[in-house]
C-alpha positions as CSV (number, residue, x, y, z in Angstrom):
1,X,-18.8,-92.9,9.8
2,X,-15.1,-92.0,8.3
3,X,-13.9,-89.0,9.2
4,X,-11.8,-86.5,6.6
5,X,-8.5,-85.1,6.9
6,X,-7.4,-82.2,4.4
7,X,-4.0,-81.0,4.5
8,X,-3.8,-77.1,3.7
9,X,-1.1,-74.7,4.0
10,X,-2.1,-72.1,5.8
11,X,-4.4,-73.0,8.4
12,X,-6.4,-70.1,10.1
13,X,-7.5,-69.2,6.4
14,X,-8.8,-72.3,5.8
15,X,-10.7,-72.8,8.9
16,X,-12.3,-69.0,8.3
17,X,-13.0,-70.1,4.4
18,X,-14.5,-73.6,5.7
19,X,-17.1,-71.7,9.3
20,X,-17.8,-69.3,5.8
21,X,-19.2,-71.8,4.4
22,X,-21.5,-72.9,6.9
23,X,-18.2,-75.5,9.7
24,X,-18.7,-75.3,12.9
25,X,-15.5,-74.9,14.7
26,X,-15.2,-77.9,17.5
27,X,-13.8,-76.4,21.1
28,X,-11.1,-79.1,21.5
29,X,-7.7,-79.2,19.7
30,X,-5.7,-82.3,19.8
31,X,-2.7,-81.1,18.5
32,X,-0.9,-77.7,17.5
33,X,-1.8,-77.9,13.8
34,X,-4.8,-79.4,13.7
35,X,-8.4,-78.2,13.8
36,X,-11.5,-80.1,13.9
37,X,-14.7,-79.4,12.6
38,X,-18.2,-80.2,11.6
39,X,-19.9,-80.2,8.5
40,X,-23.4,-78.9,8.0
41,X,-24.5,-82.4,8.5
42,X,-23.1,-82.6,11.8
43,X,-20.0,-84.9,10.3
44,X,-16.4,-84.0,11.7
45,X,-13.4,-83.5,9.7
46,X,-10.0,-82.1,10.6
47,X,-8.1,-79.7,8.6
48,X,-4.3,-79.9,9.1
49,X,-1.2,-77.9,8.3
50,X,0.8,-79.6,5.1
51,X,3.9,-79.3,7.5
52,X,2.4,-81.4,10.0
């Protein structure tokens, strides 16, 4: 399984436009910056600030 990573500028936005669309938030953070999450499928991805 490969896992995504998508840059994004502003962070909390895009992690409220990606759970609107049906992500599920994971509990765990493994760095400042960096959120990670699973698709609908169940696959993770991480979304993570441009400046990071």
């Amino acid at each position: 399984m490969t896992r995504l990573d998508v840059q994004v500028g502003d962070l909390d936005a895009a992690v409220a436009e990606v759970v609107a669309l049906g992500a599920v938030l994971a509990p765990d953070r493994p760095r400042d910056g960096v959120r990670v999450l699973f698709d609908l499928a169940g696959h993770p991805f991480c979304l993570c600030r441009d400046d990071e």
